[in-house]
N, CA, C and O atoms as a DFTB+ gen file, in Angstrom:
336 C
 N C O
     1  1     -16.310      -5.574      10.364
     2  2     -16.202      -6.738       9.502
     3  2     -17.222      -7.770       9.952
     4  3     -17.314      -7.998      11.158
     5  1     -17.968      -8.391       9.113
     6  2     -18.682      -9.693       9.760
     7  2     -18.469     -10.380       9.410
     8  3     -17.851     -10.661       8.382
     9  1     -19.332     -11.407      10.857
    10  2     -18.663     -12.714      11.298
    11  2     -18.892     -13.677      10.080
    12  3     -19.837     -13.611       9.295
    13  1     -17.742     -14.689      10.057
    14  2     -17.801     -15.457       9.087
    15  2     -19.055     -16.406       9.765
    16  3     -19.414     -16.388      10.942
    17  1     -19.592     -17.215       8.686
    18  2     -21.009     -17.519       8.952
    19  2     -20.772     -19.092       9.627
    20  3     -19.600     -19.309       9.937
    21  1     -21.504     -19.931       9.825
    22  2     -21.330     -21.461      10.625
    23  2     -21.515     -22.114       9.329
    24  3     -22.624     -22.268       8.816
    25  1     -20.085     -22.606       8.653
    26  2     -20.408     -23.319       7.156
    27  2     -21.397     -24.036       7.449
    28  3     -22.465     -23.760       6.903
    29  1     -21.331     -25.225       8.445
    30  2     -22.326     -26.335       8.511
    31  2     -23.787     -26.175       8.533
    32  3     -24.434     -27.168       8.200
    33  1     -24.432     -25.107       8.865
    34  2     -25.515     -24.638       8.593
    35  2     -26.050     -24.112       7.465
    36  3     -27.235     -24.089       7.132
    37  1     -24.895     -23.602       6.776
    38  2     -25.646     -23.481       5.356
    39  2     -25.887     -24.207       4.177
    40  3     -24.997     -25.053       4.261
    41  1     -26.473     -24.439       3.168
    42  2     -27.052     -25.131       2.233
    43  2     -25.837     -25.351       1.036
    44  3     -24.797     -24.693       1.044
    45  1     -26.093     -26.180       0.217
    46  2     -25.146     -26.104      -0.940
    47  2     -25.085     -24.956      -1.554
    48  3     -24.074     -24.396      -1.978
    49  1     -26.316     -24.557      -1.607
    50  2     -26.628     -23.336      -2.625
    51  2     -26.421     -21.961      -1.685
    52  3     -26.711     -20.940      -2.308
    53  1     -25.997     -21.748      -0.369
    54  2     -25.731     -21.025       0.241
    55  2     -24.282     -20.748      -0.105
    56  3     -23.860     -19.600      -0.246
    57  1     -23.574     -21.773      -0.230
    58  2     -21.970     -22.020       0.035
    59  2     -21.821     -21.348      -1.334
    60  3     -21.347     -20.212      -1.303
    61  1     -22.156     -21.871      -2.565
    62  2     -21.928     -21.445      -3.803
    63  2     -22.302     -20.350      -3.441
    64  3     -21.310     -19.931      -2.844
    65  1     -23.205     -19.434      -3.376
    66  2     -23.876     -17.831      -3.461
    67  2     -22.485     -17.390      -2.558
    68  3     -21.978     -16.334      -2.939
    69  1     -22.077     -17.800      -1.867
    70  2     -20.926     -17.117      -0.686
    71  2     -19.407     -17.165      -1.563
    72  3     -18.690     -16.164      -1.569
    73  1     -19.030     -18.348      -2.249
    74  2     -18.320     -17.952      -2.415
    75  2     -17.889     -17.568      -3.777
    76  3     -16.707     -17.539      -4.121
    77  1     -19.224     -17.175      -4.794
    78  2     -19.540     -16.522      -5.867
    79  2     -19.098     -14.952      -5.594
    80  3     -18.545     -14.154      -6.350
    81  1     -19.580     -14.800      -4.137
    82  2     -19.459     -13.408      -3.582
    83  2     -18.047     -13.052      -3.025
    84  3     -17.764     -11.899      -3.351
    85  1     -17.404     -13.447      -2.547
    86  2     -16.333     -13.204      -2.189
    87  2     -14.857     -13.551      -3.033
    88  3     -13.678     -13.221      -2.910
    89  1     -15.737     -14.499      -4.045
    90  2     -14.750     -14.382      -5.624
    91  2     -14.894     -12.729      -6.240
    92  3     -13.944     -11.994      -6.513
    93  1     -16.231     -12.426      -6.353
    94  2     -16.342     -11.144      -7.138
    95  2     -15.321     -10.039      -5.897
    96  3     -14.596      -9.192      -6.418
    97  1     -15.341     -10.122      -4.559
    98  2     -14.998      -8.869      -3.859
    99  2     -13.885      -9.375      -3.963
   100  3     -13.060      -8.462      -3.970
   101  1     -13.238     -10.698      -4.079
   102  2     -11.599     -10.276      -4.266
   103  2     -11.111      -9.746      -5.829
   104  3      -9.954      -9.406      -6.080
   105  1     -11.759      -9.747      -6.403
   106  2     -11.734      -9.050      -7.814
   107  2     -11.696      -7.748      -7.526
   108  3     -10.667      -7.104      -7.318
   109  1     -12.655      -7.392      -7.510
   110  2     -12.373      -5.965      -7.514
   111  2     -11.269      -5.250      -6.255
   112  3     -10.906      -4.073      -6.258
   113  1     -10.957      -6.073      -5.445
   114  2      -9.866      -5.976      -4.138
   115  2      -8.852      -5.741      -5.030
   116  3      -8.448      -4.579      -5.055
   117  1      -8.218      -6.695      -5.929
   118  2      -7.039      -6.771      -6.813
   119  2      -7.314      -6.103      -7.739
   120  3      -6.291      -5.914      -8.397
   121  1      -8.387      -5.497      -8.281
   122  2      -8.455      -4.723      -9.259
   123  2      -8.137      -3.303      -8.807
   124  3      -7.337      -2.718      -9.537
   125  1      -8.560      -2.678      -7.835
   126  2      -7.728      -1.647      -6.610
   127  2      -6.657      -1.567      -6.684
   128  3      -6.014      -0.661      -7.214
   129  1      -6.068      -3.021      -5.879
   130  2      -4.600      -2.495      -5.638
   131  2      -3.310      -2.303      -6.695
   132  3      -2.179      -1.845      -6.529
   133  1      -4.256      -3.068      -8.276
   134  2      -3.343      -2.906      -9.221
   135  2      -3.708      -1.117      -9.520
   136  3      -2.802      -0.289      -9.425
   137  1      -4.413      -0.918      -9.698
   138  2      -4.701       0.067      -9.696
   139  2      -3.943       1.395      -8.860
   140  3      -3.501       2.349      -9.501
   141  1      -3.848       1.321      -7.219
   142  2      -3.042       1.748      -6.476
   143  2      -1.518       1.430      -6.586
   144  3      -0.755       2.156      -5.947
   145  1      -1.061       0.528      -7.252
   146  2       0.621      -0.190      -7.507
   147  2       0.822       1.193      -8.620
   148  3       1.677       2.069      -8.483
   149  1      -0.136       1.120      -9.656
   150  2       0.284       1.928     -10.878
   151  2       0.260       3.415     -10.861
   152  3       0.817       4.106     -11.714
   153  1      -0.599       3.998      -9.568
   154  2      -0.625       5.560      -9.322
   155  2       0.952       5.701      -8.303
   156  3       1.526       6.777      -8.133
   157  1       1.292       4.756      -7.891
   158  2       2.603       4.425      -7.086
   159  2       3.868       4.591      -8.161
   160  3       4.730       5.447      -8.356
   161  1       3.694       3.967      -8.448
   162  2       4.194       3.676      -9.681
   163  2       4.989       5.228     -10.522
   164  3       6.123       5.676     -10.696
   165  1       3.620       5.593     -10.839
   166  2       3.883       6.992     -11.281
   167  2       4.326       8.267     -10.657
   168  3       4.955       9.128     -11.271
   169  1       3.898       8.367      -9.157
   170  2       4.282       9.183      -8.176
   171  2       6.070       8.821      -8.288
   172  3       6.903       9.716      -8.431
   173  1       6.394       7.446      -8.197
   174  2       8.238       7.258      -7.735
   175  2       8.688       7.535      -8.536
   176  3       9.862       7.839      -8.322
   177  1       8.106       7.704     -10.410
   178  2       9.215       7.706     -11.278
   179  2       8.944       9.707     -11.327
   180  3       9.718      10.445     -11.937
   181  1       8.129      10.041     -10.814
   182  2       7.790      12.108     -10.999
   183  2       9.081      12.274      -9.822
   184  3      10.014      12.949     -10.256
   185  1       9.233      11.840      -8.636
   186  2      10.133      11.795      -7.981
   187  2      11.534      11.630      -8.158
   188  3      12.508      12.228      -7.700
   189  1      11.402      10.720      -8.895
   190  2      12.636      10.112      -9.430
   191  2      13.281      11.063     -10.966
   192  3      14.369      10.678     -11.395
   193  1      12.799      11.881     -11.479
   194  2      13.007      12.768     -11.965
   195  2      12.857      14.094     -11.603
   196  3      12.614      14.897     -12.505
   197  1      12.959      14.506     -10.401
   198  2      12.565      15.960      -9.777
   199  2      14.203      15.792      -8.998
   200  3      15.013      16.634      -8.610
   201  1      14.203      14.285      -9.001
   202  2      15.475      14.223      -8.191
   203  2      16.363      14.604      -8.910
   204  3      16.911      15.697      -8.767
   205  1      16.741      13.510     -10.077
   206  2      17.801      13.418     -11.128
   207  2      18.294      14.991     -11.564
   208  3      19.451      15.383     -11.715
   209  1      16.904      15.831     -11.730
   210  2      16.874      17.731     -12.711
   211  2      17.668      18.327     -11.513
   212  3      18.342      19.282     -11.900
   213  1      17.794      18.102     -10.322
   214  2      18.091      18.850      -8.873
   215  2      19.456      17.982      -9.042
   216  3      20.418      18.748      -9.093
   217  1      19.773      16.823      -9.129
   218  2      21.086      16.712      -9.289
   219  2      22.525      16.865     -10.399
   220  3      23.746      16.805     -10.250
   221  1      21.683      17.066     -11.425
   222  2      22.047      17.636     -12.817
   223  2      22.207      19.000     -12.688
   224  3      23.315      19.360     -13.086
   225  1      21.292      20.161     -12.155
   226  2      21.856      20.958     -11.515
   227  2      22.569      21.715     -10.675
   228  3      22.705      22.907     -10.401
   229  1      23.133      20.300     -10.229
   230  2      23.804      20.881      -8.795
   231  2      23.694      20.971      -7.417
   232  3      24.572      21.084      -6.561
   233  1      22.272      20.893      -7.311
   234  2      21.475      20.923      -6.155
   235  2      21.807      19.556      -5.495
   236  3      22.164      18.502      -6.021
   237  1      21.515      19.981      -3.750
   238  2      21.825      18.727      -2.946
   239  2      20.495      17.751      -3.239
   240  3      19.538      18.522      -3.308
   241  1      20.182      16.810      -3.376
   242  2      19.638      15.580      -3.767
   243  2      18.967      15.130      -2.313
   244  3      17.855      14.620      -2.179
   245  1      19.743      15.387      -1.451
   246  2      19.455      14.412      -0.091
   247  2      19.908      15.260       0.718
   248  3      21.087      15.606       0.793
   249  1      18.605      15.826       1.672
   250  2      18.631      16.600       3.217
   251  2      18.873      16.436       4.279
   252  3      18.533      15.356       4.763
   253  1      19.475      17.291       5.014
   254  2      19.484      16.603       6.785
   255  2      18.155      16.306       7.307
   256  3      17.896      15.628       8.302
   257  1      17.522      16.763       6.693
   258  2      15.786      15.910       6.926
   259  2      15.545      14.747       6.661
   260  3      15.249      13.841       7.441
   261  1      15.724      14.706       4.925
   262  2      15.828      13.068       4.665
   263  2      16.556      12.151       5.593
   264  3      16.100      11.007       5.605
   265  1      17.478      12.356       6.298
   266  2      18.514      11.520       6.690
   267  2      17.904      11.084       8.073
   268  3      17.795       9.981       8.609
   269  1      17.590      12.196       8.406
   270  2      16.400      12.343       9.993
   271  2      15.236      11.251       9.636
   272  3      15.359      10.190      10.248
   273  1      14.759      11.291       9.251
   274  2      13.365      10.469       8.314
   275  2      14.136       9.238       8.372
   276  3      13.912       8.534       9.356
   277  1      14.964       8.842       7.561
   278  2      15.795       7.540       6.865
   279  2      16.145       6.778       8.600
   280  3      15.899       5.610       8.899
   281  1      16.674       7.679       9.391
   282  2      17.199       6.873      10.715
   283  2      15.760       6.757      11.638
   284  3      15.637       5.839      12.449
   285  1      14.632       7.830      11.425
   286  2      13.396       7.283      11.930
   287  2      12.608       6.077      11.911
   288  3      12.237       5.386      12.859
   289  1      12.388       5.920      10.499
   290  2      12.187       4.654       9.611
   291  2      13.356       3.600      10.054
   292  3      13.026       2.415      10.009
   293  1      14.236       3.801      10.335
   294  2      15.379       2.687      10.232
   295  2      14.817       2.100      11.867
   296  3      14.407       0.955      12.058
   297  1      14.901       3.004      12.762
   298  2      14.829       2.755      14.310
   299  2      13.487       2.336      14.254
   300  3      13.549       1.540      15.192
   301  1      12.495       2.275      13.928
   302  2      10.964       2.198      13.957
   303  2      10.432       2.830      14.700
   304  3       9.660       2.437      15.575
   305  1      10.880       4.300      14.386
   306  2       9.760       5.826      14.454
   307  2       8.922       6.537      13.874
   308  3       8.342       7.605      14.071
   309  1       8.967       5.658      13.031
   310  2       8.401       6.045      11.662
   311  2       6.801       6.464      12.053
   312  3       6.396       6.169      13.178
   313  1       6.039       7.051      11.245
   314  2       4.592       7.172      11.197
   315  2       4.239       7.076      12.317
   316  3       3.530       6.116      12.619
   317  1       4.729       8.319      13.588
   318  2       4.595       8.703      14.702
   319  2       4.478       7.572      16.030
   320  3       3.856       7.471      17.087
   321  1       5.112       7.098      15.540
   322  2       5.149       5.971      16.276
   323  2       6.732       6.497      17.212
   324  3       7.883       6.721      16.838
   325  1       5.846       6.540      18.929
   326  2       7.282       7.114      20.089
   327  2       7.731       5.678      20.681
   328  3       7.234       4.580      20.934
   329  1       9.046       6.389      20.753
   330  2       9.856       5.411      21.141
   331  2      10.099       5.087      22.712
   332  3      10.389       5.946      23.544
   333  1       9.864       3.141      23.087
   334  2       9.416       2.763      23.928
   335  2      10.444       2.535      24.985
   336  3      10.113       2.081      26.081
């Protein structure tokens, strides 16, 4: 990442060009993550119906894995993270 610059050294017309620029990169930043919200989005509700067809059939819904996972995440083991 680089260093943010010494405002006081730069010019009026420096400051504007800077933060012309970092208006446009948070644009497209938020244009990403809406972007990433809505592929999210779509992944929970494919889930969320793979679940529902498995419980409409009968099928168990929720594993002794899941549950393993659920108390990992709960304890903060999550995403390989060992416990201290």
């Amino acid at each position: 990442m680089d260093t943010f610059p010494d405002l006081g050294s730069l010019t009026d017309q420096e400051l504007k060009d800077l933060i012309q620029q970092m208006t446009e990169e948070e644009i497209e930043v938020s244009y990403k993550r809406r972007i990433l919200h809505g592929k999210i989005d779509i992944l929970r509700a494919e889930l969320v119906n793979r679940l529902r067809k498995r419980h409409d059939s009968g099928e168990d819904v929720i594993s002794g894995a899941d549950v393993e996972k659920l108390t990992d995440i709960l304890s903060g083991r999550a995403s390989g993270q060992e416990e201290s």
